[in-house]
N, C-alpha and C positions, 0 to 999 in steps of 0.2 A: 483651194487646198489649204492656203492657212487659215480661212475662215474653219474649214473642220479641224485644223492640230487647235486653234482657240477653244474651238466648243467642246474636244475630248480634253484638255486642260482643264478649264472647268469643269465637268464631269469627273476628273479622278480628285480633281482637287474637293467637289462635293463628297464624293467616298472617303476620300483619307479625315476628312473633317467629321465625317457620319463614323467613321471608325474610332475618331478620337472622344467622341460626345460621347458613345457606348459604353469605352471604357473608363472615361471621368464618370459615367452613373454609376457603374460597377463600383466602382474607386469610393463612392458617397457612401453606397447602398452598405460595404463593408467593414467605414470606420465609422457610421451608425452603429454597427452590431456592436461594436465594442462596448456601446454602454444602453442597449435597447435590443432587447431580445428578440431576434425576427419573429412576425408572428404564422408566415405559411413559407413554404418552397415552392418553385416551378413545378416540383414535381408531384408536390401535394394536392395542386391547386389542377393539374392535368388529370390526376386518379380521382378528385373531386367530381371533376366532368365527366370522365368516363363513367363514373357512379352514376351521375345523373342520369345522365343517353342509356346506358346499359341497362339500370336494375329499377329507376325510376324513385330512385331514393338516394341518399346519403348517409349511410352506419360509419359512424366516427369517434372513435377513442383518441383523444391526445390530452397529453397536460403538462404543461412548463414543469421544470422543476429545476432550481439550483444545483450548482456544481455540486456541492458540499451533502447536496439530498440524494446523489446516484452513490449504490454502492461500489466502496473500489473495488470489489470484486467484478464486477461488470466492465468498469476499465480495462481491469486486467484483462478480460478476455476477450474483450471487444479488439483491443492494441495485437493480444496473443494471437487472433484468429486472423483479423484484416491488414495487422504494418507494424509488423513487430519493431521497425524501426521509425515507430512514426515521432517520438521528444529526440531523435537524432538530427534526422533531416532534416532538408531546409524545404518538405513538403511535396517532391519528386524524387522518389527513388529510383534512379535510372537503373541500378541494378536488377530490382524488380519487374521492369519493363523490361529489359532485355531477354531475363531468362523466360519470363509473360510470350515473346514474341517466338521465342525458340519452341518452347511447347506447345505452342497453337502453330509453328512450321509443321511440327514431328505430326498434330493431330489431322492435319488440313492432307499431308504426303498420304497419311493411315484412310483416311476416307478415299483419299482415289484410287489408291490399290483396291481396297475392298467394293470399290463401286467400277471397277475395270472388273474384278472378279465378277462382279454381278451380271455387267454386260454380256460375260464368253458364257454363265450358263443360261443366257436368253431373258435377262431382265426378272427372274423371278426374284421377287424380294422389295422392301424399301430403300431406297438409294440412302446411303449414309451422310451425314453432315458432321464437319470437326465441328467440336465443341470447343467453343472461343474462351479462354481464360484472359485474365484482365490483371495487372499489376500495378493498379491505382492504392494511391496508398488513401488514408484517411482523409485528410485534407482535400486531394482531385473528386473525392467523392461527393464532401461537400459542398468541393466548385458546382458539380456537375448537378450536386441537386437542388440549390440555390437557386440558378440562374437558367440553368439549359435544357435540352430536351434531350432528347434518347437516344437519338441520330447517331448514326456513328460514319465521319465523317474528319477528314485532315483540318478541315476548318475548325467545326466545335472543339477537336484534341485539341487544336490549339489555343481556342480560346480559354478551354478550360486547362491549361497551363497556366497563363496569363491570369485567372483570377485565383488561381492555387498560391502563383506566388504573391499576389496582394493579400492572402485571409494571412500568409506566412508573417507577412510584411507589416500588417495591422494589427491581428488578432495573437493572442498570445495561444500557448498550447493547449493551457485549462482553459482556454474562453472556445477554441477550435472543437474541443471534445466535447464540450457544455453543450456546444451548438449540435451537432455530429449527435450525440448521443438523445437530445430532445425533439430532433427531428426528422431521424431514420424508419423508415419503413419497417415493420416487424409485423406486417399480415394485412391482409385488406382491411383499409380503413385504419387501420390500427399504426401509429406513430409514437416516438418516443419512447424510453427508459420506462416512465410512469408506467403507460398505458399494459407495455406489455410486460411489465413485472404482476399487474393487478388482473389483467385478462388471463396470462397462463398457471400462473401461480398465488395468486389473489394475495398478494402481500405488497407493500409499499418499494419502490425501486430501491431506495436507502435499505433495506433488508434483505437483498437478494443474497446468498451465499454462493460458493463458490460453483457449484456443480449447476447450479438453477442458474448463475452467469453463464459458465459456459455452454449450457442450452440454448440459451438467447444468444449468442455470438454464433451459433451454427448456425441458424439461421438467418444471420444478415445475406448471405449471395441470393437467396432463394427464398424469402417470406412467404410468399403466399405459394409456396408446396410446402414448403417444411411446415406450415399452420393446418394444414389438413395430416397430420402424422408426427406430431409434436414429441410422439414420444417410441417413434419409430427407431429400429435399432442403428441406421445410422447416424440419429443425432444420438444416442446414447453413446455410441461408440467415439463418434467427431468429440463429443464433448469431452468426454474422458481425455482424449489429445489434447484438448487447447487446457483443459484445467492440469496437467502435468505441464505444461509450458507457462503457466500464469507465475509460478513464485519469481521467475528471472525476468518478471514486468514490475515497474516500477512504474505508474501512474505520474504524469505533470502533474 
């Protein structure tokens, strides 16, 4: 018996040791960035692969670009669309999470009703699923697409808490946005401010205007739908929303 409490001793004491080496990499990897521009994400480098297996190619726009070269128009509506409170906080907006969790209660009760309904007239129909909203502010985002994978799962949230507050912790708010904004998904294959200022509107990101911003910020939840209907009338519509809320954003 106590030769197994010794051997599970060692054993968690290997884990807790493998937990703390993780997060000393993490810890390197993002006061590197401070002054080294990452050059892919987790999550780039997974839609990379699926490119490869899936299509037997790789189509890829991306292109660095300086804080100083995105137009603030794009901030604004990037901040307006995804955390309007994001140069407030300290990177969690609990608020956001909360009411995040109440709306996906209300959608998750709305699908069993309607899928109870479905049942008593004999199953005709597709079974309904809530639609999961998400109340990640800017920063969780670019935890989550830094480092981690898709999963959705109590462990990764947590993790990706944990490196949300170290970009807080290291990274200042124009260097969080810099990164955020050069390395965001905006259509298959397609990353960054540059890429998709020049793919949908063939103009330099530093020239985007305010309505052609907030085009591109309806698109962040949904890239690759909103890129097949780019100018479909609910991003015309969305957009108009978020560029009516852009003058009471003010850019780090």
């Amino acid at each position: 018996m106590a030769a197994l409490l010794r051997a599970l001793g060692r054993l968690l004491g290997l884990l807790v040791l493998s937990a703390l080496a993780l997060q000393l990499y993490f810890l390197a990897r993002i006061a590197l960035m401070s002054v080294v521009d990452p050059q892919s994400t987790t999550f780039q480098r997974s839609e990379a692969w699926r490119l490869l297996v899936e299509k037997r190619q790789i189509l890829w726009s991306q292109q660095w670009v300086d804080y100083d070269r995105i137009s603030p128009q794009l901030k604004r509506a990037v901040i307006a669309s995804e955390d309007a409170e994001f140069a407030e906080h300290g990177g969690i907006d609990w608020e956001a999470i909360e009411k995040a969790w109440e709306r996906n209660q209300r959608a998750e009760e709305r699908a069993q009703r309607l899928n109870a309904q479905l049942e008593r007239r004999g199953g005709k129909g597709s079974p309904r699923e809530a639609r999961v909203v998400g109340g990640s502010t800017i920063t969780q985002q670019l935890a989550k697409n830094l480092f981690l994978s898709g999963e959705r799962s109590l462990a990764r949230k947590g993790q990706e808490f944990v490196i949300t507050l170290m970009l807080e912790a290291l990274l200042s708010k124009p260097r969080i946005l810099e990164i955020y904004l050069n390395s965001v998904e905006w259509g298959e294959g397609l990353f960054g401010a540059e890429a998709a200022a020049r793919h949908y509107f063939r103009v330099p990101a530093q020239s985007l205007g305010a309505v052609q911003s907030a085009r591109l910020a309806v698109m962040l939840p949904a890239p690759k739908r909103f890129e097949k209907r780019p100018n479909s009338a609910y991003v015309i519509g969305r957009a108009g929303t978020i560029a009516a809320r852009m003058g009471a954003i003010d850019p780090p």
